[in-house]
C-alpha positions in Angstrom: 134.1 48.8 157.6 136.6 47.1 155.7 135.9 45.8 152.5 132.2 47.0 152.3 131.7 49.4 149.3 131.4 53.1 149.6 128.6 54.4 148.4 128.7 57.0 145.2 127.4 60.7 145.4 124.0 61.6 145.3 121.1 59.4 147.2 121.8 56.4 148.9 120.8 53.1 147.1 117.1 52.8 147.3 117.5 49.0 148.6 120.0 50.4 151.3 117.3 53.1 152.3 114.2 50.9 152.5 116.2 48.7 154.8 117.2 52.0 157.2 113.4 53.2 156.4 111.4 49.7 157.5 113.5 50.1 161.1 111.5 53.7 161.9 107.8 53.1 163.3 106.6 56.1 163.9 105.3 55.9 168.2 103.2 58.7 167.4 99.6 57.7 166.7 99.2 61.7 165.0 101.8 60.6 161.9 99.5 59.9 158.8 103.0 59.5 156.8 106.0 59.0 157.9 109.4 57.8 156.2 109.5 55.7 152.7 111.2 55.7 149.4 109.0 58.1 147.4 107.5 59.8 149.8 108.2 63.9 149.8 106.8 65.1 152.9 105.4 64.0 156.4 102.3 64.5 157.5 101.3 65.0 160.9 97.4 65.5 162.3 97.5 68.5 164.2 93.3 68.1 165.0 90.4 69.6 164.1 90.4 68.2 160.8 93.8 69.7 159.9 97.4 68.2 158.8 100.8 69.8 159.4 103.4 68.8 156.2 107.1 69.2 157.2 109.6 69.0 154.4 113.5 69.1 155.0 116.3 69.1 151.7 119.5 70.2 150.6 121.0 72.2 148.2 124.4 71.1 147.4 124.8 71.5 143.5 123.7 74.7 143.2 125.8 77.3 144.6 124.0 80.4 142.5 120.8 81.2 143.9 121.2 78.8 146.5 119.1 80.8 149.0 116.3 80.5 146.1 116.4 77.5 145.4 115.7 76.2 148.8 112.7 77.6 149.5 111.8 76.5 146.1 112.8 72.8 146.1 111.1 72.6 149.7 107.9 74.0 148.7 107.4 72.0 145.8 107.8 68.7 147.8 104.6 70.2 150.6 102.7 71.1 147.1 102.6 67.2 146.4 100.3 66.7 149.2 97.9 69.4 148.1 99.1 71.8 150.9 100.0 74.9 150.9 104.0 76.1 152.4 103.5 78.7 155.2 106.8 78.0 157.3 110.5 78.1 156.2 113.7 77.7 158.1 117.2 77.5 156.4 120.4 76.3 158.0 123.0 78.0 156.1 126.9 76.4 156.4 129.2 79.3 154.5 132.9 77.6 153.6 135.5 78.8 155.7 137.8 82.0 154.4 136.0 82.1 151.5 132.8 83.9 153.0 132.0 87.5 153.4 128.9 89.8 154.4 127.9 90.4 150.6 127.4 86.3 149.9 125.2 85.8 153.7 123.1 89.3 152.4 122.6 87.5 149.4 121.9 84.2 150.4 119.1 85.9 152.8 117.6 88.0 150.1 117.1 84.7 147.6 115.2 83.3 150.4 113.3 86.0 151.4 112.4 87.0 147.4 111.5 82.7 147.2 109.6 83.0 150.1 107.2 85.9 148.9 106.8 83.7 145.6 104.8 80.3 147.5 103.3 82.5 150.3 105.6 81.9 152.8 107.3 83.2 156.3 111.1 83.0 156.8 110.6 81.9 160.5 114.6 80.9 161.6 117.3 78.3 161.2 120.8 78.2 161.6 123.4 80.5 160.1 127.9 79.3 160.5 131.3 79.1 158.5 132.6 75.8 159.2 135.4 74.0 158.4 135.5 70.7 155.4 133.1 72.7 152.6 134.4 74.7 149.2 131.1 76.1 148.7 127.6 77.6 150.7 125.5 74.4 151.0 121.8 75.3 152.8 119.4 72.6 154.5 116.2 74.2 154.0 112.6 72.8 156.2 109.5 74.0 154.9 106.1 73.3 156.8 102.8 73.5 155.1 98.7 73.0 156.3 96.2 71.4 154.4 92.8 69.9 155.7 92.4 66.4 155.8 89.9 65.8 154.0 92.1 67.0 151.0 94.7 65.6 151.7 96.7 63.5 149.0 99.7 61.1 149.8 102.1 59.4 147.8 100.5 55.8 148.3 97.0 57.4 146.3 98.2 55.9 143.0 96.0 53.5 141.7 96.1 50.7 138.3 94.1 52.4 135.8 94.7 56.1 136.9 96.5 57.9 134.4 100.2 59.5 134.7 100.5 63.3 133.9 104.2 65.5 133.4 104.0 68.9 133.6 106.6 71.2 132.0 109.3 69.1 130.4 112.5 67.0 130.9 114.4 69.0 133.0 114.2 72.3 133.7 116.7 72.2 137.0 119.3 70.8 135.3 119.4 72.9 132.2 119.5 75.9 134.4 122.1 74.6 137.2 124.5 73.6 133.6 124.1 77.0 132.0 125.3 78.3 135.5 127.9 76.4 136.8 129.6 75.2 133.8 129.5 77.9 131.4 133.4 78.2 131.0 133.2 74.8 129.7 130.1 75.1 127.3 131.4 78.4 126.1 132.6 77.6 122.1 130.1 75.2 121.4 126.9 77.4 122.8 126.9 81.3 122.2 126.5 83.4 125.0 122.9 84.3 124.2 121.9 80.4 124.1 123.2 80.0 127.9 121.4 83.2 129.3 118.3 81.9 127.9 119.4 78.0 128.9 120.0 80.2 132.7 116.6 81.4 132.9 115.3 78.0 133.1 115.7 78.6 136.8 112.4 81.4 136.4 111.1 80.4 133.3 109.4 78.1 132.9 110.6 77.8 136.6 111.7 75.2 139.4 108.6 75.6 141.0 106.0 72.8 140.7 103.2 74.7 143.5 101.4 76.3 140.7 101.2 73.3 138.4 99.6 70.9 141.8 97.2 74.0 142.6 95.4 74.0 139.2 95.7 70.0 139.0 93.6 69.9 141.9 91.0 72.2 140.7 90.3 70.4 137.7 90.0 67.2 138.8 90.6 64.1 140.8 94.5 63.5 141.5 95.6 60.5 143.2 99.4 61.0 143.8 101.7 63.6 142.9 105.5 63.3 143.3 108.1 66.0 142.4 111.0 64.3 140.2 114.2 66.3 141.8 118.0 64.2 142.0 118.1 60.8 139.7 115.7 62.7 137.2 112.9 61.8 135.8 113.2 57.8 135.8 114.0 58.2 139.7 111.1 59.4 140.5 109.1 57.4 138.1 110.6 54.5 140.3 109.6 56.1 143.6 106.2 57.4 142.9 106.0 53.2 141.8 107.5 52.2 144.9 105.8 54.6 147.3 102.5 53.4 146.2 103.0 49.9 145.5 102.2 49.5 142.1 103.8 49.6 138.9 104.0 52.1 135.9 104.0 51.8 131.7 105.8 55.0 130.4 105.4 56.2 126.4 109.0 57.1 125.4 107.4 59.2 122.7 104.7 60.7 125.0 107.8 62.2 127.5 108.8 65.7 126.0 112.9 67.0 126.9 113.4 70.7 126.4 115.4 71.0 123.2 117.9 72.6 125.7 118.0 70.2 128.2 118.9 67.3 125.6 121.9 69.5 124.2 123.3 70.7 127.0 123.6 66.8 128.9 124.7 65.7 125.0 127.5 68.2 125.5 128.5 66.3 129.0 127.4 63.2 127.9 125.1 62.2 130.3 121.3 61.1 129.9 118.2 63.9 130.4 116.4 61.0 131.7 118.7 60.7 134.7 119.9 64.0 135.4 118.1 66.4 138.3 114.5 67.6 137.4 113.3 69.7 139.7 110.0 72.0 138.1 108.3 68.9 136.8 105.3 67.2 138.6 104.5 63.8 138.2 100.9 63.1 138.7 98.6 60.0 139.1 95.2 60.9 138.0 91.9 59.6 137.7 91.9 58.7 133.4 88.5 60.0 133.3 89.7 63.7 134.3 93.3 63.3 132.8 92.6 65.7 129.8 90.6 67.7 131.6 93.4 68.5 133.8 95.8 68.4 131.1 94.2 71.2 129.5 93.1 73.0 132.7 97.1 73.3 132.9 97.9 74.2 129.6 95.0 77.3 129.6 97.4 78.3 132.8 100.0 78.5 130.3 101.8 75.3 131.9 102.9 72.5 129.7 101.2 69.2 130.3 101.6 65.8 129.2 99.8 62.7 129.2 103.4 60.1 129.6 101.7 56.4 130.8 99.7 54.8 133.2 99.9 53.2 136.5 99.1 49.5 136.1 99.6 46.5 138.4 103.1 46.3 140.9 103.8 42.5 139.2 104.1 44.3 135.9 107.3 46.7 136.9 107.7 50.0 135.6 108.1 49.5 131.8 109.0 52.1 128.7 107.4 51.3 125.5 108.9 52.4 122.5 109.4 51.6 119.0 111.3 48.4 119.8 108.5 47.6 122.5 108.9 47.2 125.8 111.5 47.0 128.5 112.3 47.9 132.1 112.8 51.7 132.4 116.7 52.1 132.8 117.7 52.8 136.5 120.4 55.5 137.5 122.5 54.6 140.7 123.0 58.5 140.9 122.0 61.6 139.2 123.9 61.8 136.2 124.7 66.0 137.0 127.1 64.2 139.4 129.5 63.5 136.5 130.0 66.8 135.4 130.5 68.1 138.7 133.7 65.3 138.7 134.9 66.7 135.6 
C-alpha cells in the first residue's frame, strides 16, 4: 500500500510476525505447538503416546552445498524438541537458463549424503526451473518422532535454569563467507586460511543434532532453540520470547571463533548478528548445567555456560565490563549486507 514501509531482507519484524502469528488458532485439538516467534518446530500428537515434529526452511544464501544444507538446517530445528528427523522433502526452484543436469545431480546427492548423516529418508518434494531467481534456492520439510513423555518445547525455559552455547559464534556464517565471497577476501586472507574458514561447514559442523542428543543424556534440559538468521542475539531474543521470560547474557562468557570475528571485521558487520546455524542454545536445569557442559565437551563438542534465564520484567540483558544493558537487536541478519555489496 502506498506509503507503508517495505520491509528489509531477511525475517520479517518480530512485532509484525507476532501480530500475523496471534490470528492462527490451531482447530486441531492434536497440535501441542503450533506457530510463535521462537518456536522451531510443530508438534503434533499422533497417539499412543507419540508426537510427530514437522519442520519447513529455506535456503537462500547459500548457493554451495545447498542440497546439504537443507537437510541440515531442518534437522537441527526437530533436534530442539528432543526428536529425532526420520522424513525429508525438498522443493528445489533451479534459475532459469542457468541450470543443467550436473547442478540437479548435485543438488540430489548433498541431500541424499545430509540425509545419511541425521538418520534420515529422502521421501519427495518438488523439483522446477522458474522464472524471477539468479540462483538454486531449496525449501526443505523435515518430520521427526519423539515420545511424549520426552518431549521438550520452546516454552520449557524457566527463571533460575541456566543458559548453555554449544560450539561458538558462528560457525554458518564463517563457512557461507569463505564460500561465497572469496574473490573479495582474497589479499587480505591466504588461500589456506579460507579452505580452513570453508570447512566450518563440516567441522566443527552446521549440525546441532549431536550436541541436543548428548545434552539430553546428561541431564535435565528445559528449552533448546537453534540460533540460525539474525545470529546469536536473535535467537537469544526468541528463545526469551517463546518462553516468556527474560535472559542475563555474560559478554565474556560468549566465545566467537577467531575466524568468525575476522572474517565479519573484514565486511564490517557484527558476529553477534550474523547467521549462526551449528550452535544450540539451551535452557537447563543449573544444578546439571556442568554436568552437561562437560558431558558435551568429553564428546569433543565445545560447551559454554553464557547466562541465565531470569524473570520476563527484567528483559534480556548483556553484562559486561561497563555493566549492564539491553542486548543489541538486529532488524536483519547482518550476512544480508555483504550479499548487497
Amino acid at each position: 500500500m502506498c506509503g507503508m514501509a517495505i520491509f528489509p531482507t531477511g525475517k520479517l519484524p518480530a512485532e509484525q510476525l507476532t501480530r500475523l502469528l496471534a490470528e492462527i488458532a490451531p482447530a486441531d485439538r492434536r497440535v501441542l505447538v503450533g506457530p510463535g516467534v521462537g518456536v522451531d518446530c510443530a508438534v503434533i500428537d499422533v497417539g499412543n503416546g507419540n508426537c510427530l515434529v514437522a519442520k519447513s526452511d529455506p535456503i537462500t544464501f547459500a548457493t554451495d552445498a545447498i542440497g546439504w544444507y537443507a537437510v541440515h538446517v531442518n534437522a537441527n530445528d526437530i533436534a530442539t524438541t528432543g526428536a529425532s528427523p526420520r522424513w525429508f522433502l525438498a522443493t528445489i526452484l533451479l534459475p532459469e537458463g542457468k541450470s543443467d543436469a550436473a547442478l540437479v545431480e548435485s543438488i540430489f546427492d548433498q541431500m541424499r549424503e545430509a540425509c545419511g548423516e541425521v538418520g534420515a529418508t529422502h521421501v519427495g518434494g518438488h523439483t522446477e526451473v522458474t522464472v524471477g531467481i539468479d540462483r538454486p534456492i531449496v525449501v526443505g520439510s523435515m518430520l521427526g518422532e519423539v515420545t511424549r513423555d520426552r518431549l521438550i518445547t520452546p516454552s520449557g525455559a524457566r527463571a533460575g535454569d541456566a543458559l548453555l552455547l554449544t560450539k561458538r559464534v558462528a560457525v554458518e556464517a564463517t563457512s557461507i563467507l569463505a564460500r561465497e565471497k572469496a574473490r573479495e577476501l582474497i589479499g587480505r586472507f591466504d588461500l589456506a586460511y579460507l579452505r580452513h574458514a570453508r570447512r566450518f561447514l563440516t567441522d566443527p559442523g552446521i549440525s546441532v543434532v549431536r550436541d541436543a542428543q548428548v545434552a539430553i543424556g546428561a541431564g535435565r534440559v528445559h528449552a533448546m532453540h537453534d540460533p540460525t538468521e539474525g545470529g546469536l542475539a536473535t535467537g537469544l531474543y526468541e528463545l526469551a520470547a517463546a518462553a516468556n521470560v527474560g535472559l542475563e547474557i555474560e559478554a565474556q562468557a560468549v566465545p566467537i571463533y577467531p575466524e568468525t570475528q575476522a572474517l565479519c571485521e573484514a565486511f564490517g558487520i557484527d558476529a553477534w548478528g550474523v547467521i549462526a546455524s551449528g550452535s544450540m542454545l539451551m535452557a537447563v536445569e543449573a544444578d546439571d548445567a556442568v554436568a552437561i557442559a562437560e558431558a558435551l565437551r568429553a564428546a569433543r563438542i565445545d560447551a559454554s555456560i553464557i547466562g541465565r534465564v531470569v524473570e520476563r520484567e527484567r528483559g534480556v540483558m548483556l553484562r559486561d565490563a561497563s555493566g549492564v544493558t539491553p542486548l543489541k537487536t538486529f532488524a536483519r541478519d547482518e550476512i544480508a549486507k555483504v550479499f548487497e555489496l
